[in-house]
C-alpha positions as CSV (number, residue, x, y, z in Angstrom):
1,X,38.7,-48.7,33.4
2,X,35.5,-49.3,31.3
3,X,32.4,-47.6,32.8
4,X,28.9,-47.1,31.7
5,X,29.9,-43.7,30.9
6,X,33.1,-44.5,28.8
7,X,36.4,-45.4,29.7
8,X,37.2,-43.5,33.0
9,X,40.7,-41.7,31.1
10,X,37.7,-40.3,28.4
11,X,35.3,-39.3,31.0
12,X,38.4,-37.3,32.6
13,X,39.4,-35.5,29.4
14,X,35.6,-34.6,29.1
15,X,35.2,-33.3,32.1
16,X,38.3,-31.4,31.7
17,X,36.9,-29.7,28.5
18,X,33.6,-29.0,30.2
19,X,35.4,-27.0,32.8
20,X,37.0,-25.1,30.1
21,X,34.2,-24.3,28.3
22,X,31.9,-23.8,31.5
23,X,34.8,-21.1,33.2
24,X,35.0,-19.7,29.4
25,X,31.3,-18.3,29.6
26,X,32.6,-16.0,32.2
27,X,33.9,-12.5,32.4
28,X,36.3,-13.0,35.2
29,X,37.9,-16.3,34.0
30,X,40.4,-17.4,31.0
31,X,41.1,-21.1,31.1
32,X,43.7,-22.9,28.7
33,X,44.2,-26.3,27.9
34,X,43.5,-29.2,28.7
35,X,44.9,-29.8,25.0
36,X,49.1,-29.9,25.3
37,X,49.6,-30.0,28.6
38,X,51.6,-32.4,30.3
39,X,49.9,-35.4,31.7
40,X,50.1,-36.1,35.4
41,X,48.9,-39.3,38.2
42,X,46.2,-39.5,40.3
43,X,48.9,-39.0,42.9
44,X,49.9,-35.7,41.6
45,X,46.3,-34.5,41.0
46,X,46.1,-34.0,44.8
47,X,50.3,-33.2,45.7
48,X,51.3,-31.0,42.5
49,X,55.0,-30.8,41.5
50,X,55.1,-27.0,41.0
51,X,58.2,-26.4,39.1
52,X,56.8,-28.6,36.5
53,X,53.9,-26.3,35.9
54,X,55.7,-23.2,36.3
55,X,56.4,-21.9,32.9
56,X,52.1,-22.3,31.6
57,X,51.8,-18.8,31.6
58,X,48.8,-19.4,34.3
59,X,48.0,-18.2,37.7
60,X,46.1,-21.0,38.8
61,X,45.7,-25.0,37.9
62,X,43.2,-27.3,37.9
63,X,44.1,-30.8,38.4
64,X,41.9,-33.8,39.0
65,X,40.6,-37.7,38.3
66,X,38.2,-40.2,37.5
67,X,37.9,-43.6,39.6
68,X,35.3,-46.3,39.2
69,X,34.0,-47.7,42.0
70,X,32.6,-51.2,42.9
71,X,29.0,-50.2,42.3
72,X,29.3,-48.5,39.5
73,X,29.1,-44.8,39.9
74,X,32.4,-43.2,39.5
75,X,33.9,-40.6,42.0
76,X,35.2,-37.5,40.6
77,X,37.7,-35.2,42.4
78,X,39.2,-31.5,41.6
79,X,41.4,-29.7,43.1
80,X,42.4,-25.8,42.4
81,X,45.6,-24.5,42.7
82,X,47.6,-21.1,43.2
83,X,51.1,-21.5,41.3
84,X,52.2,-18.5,42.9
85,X,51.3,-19.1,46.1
86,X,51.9,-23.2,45.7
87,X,48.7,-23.6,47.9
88,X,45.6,-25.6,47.3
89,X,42.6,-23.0,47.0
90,X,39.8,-25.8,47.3
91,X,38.7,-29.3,46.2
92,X,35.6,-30.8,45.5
93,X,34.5,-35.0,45.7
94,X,31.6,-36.3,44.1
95,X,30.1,-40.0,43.7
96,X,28.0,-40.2,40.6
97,X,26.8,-42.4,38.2
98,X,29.2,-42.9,35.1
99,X,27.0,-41.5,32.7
100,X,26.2,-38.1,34.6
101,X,29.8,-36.9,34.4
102,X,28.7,-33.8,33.2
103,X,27.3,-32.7,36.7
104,X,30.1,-33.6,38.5
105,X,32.2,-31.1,35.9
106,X,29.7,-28.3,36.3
107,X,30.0,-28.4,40.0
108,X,33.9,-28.3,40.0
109,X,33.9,-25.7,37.4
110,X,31.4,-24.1,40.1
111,X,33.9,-24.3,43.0
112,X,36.7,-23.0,40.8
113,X,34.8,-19.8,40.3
114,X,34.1,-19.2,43.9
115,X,37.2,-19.5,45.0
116,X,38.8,-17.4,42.1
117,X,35.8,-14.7,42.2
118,X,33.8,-15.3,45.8
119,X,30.9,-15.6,43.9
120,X,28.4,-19.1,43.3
121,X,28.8,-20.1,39.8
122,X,26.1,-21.0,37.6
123,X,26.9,-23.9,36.0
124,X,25.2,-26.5,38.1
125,X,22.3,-24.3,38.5
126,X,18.8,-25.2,36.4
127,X,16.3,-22.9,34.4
128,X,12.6,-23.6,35.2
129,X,10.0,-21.5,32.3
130,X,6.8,-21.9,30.5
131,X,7.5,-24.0,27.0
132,X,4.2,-22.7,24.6
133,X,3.1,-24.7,21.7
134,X,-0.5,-24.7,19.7
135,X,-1.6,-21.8,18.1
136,X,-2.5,-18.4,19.4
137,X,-6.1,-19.5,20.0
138,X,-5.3,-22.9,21.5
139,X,-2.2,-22.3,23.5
140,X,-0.4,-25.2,24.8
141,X,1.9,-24.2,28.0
142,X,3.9,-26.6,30.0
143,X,6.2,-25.7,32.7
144,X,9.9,-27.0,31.5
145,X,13.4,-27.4,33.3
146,X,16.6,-28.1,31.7
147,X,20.2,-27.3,32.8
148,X,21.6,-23.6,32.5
149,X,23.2,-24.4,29.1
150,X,19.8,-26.1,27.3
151,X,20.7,-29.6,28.2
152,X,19.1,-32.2,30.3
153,X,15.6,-30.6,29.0
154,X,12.6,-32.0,30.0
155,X,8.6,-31.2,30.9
156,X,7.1,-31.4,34.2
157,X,3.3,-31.3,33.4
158,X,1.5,-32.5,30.0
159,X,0.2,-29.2,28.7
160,X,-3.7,-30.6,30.2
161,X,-3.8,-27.6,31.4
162,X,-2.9,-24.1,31.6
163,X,0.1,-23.3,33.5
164,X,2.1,-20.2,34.4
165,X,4.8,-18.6,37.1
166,X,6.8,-21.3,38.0
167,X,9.3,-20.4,41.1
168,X,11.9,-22.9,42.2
169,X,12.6,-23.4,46.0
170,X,16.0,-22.6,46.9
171,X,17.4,-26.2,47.3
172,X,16.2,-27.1,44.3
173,X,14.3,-29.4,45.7
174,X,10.5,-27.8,44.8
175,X,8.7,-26.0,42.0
176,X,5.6,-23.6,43.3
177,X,3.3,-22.2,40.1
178,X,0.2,-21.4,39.3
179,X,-2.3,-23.5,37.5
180,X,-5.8,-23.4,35.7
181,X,-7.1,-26.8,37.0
182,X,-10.5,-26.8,37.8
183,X,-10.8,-22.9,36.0
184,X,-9.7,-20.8,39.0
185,X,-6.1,-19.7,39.2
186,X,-4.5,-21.4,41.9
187,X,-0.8,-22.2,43.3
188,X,0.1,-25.9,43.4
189,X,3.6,-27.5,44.7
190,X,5.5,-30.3,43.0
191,X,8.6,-32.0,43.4
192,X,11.5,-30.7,40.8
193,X,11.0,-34.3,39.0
194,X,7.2,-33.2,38.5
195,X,5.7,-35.5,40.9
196,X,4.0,-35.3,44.1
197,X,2.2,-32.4,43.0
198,X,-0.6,-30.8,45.0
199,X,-3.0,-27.6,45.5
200,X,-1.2,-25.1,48.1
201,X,-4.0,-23.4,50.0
202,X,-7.5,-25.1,50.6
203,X,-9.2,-22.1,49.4
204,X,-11.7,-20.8,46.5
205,X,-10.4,-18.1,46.5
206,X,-8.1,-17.2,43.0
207,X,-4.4,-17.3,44.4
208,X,-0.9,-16.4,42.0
209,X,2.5,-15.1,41.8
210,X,4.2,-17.6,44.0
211,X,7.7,-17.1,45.3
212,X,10.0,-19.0,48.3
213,X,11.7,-17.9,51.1
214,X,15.2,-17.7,51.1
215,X,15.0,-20.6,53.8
216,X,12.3,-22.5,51.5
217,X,9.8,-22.6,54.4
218,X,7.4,-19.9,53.3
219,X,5.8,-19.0,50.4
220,X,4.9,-15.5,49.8
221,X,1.5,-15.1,47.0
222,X,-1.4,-12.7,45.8
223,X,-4.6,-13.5,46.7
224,X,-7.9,-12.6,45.1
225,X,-10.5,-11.7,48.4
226,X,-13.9,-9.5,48.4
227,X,-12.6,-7.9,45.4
228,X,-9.0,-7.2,47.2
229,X,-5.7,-8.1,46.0
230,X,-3.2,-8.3,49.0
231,X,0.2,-10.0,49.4
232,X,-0.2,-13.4,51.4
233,X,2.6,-15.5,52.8
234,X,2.3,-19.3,54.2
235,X,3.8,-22.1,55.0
236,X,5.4,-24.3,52.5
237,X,3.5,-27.3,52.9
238,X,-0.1,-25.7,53.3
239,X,-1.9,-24.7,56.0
240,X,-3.3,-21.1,57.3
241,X,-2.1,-18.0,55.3
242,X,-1.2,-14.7,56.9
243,X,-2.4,-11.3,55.5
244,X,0.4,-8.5,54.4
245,X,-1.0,-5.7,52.8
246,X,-4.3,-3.9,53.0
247,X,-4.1,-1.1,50.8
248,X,-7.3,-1.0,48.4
249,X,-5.9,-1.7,45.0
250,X,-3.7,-4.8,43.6
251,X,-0.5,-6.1,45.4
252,X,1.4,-9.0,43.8
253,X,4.7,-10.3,42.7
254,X,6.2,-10.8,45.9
255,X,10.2,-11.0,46.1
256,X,12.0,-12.2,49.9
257,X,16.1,-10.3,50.1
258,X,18.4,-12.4,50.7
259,X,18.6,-12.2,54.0
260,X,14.2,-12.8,54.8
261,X,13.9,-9.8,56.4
262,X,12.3,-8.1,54.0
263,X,9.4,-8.5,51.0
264,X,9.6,-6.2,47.6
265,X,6.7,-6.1,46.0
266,X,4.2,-4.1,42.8
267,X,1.5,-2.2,43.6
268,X,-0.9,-0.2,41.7
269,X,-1.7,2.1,45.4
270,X,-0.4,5.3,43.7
271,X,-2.6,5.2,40.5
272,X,0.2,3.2,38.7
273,X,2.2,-0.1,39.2
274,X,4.6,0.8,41.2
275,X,7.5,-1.1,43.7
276,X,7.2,-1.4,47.4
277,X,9.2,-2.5,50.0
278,X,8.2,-3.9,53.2
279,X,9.7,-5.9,56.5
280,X,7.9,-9.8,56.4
281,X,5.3,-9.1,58.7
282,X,4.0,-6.3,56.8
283,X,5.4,-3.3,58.7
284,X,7.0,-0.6,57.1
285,X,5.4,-0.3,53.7
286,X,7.6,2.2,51.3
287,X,7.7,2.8,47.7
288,X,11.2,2.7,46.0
289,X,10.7,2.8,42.3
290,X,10.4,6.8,41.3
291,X,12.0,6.9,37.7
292,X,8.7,6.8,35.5
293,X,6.6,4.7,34.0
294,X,5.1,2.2,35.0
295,X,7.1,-0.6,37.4
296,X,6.2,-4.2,37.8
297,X,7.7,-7.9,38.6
298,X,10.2,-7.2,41.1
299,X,13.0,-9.6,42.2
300,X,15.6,-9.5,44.2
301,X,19.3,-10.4,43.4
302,X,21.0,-13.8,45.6
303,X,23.5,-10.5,46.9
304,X,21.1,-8.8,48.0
305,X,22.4,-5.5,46.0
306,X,19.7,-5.1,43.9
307,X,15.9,-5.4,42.5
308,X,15.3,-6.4,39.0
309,X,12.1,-5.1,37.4
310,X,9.7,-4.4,34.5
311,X,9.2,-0.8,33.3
312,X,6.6,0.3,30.9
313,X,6.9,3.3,29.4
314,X,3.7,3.9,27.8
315,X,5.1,1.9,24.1
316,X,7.7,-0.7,25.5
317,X,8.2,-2.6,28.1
318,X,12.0,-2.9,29.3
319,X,13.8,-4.6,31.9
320,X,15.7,-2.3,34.8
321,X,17.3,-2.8,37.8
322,X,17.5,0.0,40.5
323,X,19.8,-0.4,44.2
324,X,17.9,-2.8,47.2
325,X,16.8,0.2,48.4
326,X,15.4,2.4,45.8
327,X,17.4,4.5,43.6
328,X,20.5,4.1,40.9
329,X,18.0,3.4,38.3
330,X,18.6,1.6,35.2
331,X,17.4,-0.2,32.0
332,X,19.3,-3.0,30.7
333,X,16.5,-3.8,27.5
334,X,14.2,-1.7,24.8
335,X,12.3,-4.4,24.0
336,X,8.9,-3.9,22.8
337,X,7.7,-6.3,25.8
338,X,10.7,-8.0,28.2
339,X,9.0,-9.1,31.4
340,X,9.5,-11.5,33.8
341,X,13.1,-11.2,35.0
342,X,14.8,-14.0,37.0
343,X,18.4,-13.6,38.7
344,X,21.5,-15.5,38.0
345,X,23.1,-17.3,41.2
346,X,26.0,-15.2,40.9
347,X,23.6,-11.6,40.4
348,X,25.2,-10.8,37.4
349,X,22.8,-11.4,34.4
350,X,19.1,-11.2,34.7
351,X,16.9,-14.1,32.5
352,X,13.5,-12.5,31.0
353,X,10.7,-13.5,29.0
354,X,10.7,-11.2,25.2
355,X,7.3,-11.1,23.7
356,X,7.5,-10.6,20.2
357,X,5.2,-7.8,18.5
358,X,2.7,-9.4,16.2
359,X,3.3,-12.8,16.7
360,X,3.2,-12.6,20.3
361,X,5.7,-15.5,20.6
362,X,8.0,-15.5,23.6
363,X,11.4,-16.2,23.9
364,X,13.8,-16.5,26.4
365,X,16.8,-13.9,26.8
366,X,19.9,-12.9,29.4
367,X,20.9,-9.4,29.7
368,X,25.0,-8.4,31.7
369,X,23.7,-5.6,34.6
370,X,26.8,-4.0,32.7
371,X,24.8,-3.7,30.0
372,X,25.0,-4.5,26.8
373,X,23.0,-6.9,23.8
374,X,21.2,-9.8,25.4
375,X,22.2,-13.0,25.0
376,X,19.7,-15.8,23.4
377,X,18.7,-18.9,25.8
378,X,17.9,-22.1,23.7
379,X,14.9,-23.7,24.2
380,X,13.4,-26.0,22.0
381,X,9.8,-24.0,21.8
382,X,9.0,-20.5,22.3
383,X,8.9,-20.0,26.4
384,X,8.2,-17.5,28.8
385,X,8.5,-17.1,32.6
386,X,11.5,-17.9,33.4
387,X,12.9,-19.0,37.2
388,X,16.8,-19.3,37.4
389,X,17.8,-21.7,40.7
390,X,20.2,-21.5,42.9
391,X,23.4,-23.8,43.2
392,X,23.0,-26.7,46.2
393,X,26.6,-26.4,47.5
C-alpha cells in the first residue's frame, strides 16, 4: 500500500537493510540477507515455519512487517527468533509516521542486540556536540544533534552566542550547557528540539560543567563563589542549589554512576588535576586516579564499570579509562589534545573531542575500550564536546 514514505513492501525491505547494516557496526553480531532469502506473510512474521529456515546457516532470524494505518503513520513490527531453540526471543511495535521508517529500524535493530548481547544498542541513540565555524579570531559555535550515524543533523541555537558543554538528560528529553549570554558563563536548559530554553540558576555568579542525574531530576555543576570553585548540584528545573565540596582549589566536571549514589569528579586539591570520588551529598571524598599526569573530565560508563578521562602528560593529552573505583589504568589515544570523552549506551566506545596541533580545529572521534585506531564521526563542521544519549526503551 502507497504511503508517504513509499510503498509499504519498499519501506519493509529498507528497514530490513538498515537492520543489517545497523547490527553489522557491531563486534558481537553477523547478520546476512535480507538479499535471497525466501519471502514470507505477515502471518508467518509473527508464527515462523522453522523447518523452512533451517538450512540459512544462522542461529537466529529476524522477521517482520510494514502496515499502513488509517491515519497515516504506519506501524512497524519485529520479532527475533532462536532457530535452535524455535522460541521467540523478543518483539518490538511501533506507530510512526511513513516517512520516519528509519527510527522504527534503528530501534528493532536496538532490541535485537539486547536480547542477543544483554546490552542497549546504540542505534537509536543521538550525539549532541559543539559544531565551530568562523575563523580562529571570530569563532562561531553552535550546539548540534544528529542521529548516531550523522543523519537527521540539525542546530539547536544560531551561533548568537557562545556556547559550550552540552549534556543530554537521560530520556532524551533535555539538553543542559553552558552559554555566554549576557558575558558571564552560565548553564541554561532547553528542550532537545531547541526550544523552551531558559537560565538554570538565578545567580551572578559564573556557573559550568553541567551534567544529569541518572533519574534526570538533578543537575550536578561548578560554580564560581568568593573566588571558590566547588561542585554544586540542583534541581532540574531551577531553584536553590546545594553545596558539595569545600576544598580550596577548583572542583568541576561532575559525573553521577549509574546507580546516583555516587559523584566523580576533577580537582586540582593535590597540586594537580586530579579525579575524586564522592557519595551525592558530599561525604566521602577520595581520590582514584594515581597513574601520572595530569587527570581531567571524568565520566562514568551506563554499566557502571568504569570512568573515562583525560590525561595530560606534560606534551599530549590522551583519553584513558581506569575501573569505577580507581585502578586498572589505561589509555586508549596519543593524541596531541583528545578531551572531552562521552560514553556509548552500551559502554563500549568512548566519543571525544581531537584538537588539531596548529590549526586548532576539532574533530569528533570514537575509540573500542579494547583498544585500537579511533574511528572518525561525520559531522558536517569541525566540532567539539561531544554528549552521547542514552536509548528511551
Amino acid at each position: 500500500m502507497k504511503t508517504d514514505g513509499g510503498e509499504t513492501g519498499v519501506i519493509g525491505i529498507q528497514i530490513a537493510q538498515q537492520i543489517v547494516s545497523d547490527l553489522r557496526t557491531t563486534r558481537s553480531i553477523y547478520p546476512t540477507g535480507p538479499e535471497n532469502l525466501r519471502h514470507y506473510t505477515p502471518t508467518e512474521a509473527g508464527a515462523p515455519l522453522y523447518p523452512n529456515w533451517a538450512n540459512i546457516g544462522a542461529g537466529a532470524l529476524v522477521t517482520g512487517y510494514v502496515q499502513a494505518r488509517d491515519d497515516g503513520r504506519i506501524n512497524v513490527v519485529c520479532y527475533l527468533y532462536d532457530l535452535k531453540q524455535r522460541r521467540e526471543m523478543t518483539r518490538k511495535g511501533f506507530a510512526v509516521a511513513a516517512t520516519e521508517w528509519k527510527r522504527a529500524a534503528h530501534r528493532c535493530a536496538g532490541a535485537f542486540y539486547t536480547a542477543v548481547t544483554k546490552r542497549p544498542g546504540l542505534f537509536d541513540s543521538r550525539i549532541v556536540y559543539v559544531a565551530a565555524t568562523g575563523s580562529r579570531m571570530q569563532p562561531v559555535k553552535r550546539i548540534a544533534i544528529m542521529n548516531w550515524d550523522g543523519t537527521d543533523h540539525s542546530y539547536l541555537t544560531q551561533g548568537e552566542v557562545t556556547v559550550t558543554s552540552p549534556r543530554v538528560s537521560p530520556d532524551g528529553e533535555h539538553i543542559a550547557y553552558m552559554s555566554f549570554a549576557g558575558g558571564m558563563p552560565h548553564i541554561r536548559i532547553m528542550d532537545a528540539d531547541g526550544s523552551n530554553d531558559r537560565q538554570l540558576l538565578q545567580s551572578t555568579s559564573m556557573s559550568f560543567a553541567p551534567r544529569f542525574s541518572p533519574d534526570g531530576r538533578s543537575i550536578a555543576f561548578s560554580m564560581a563563589v568568593d573566588g571558590n570553585t566547588d561542585i554544586y548540584v540542583v534541581d532540574a528545573n531551577g531553584g536553590y542549589p546545594q553545596r558539595l565540596t569545600t576544598t580550596p582549589g577548583i572542583d568541576t566536571s561532575p559525573s553521577f554512576s549509574p546507580d546516583g549514589r555516587k559523584i566523580v569528579f576533577e580537582s586540582d586539591r593535590s597540586g594537580t588535576q586530579q579525579i575524586y570520588v564522592m557519595n551525592t551529598d558530599g561525604s566521602g571524598q577520595r581520590r582514584i586516579s594515581f597513574g601520572g599526569g595530569s587527570n581531567s573530565s571524568p565520566v562514568w560508563s551506563p554499566d557502571g564499570d568504569r570512568i573515562a578521562f583525560s590525561r595530560w602528560n606534560g606534551s599530549t593529552i590522551g583519553i584513558g579509562i581506569m575501573n569505577a573505583s580507581g585502578g586498572d589504568e589505561k589509555l586508549l589515544t596519543n593524541g596531541w589534545q583528545d578531551e572531552a570523552p562521552s560514553w556509548s549506551p552500551d559502554s563500549e566506545w568512548v566519543m571525544f573531542q581531537r584538537t588539531q596541533q596548529g590549526t586548532g580545529t576539532g574533530s569528533l572521534l570514537m575509540v573500542s575500550i579494547g583498544g585500537g585506531e579511533p574511528k572518525a564521526v561525520a559531522t558536517p563542521q569541525p566540532g567539539a564536546d561531544p554528549s552521547w544519549s542514552g536509548v528511551v526503551q
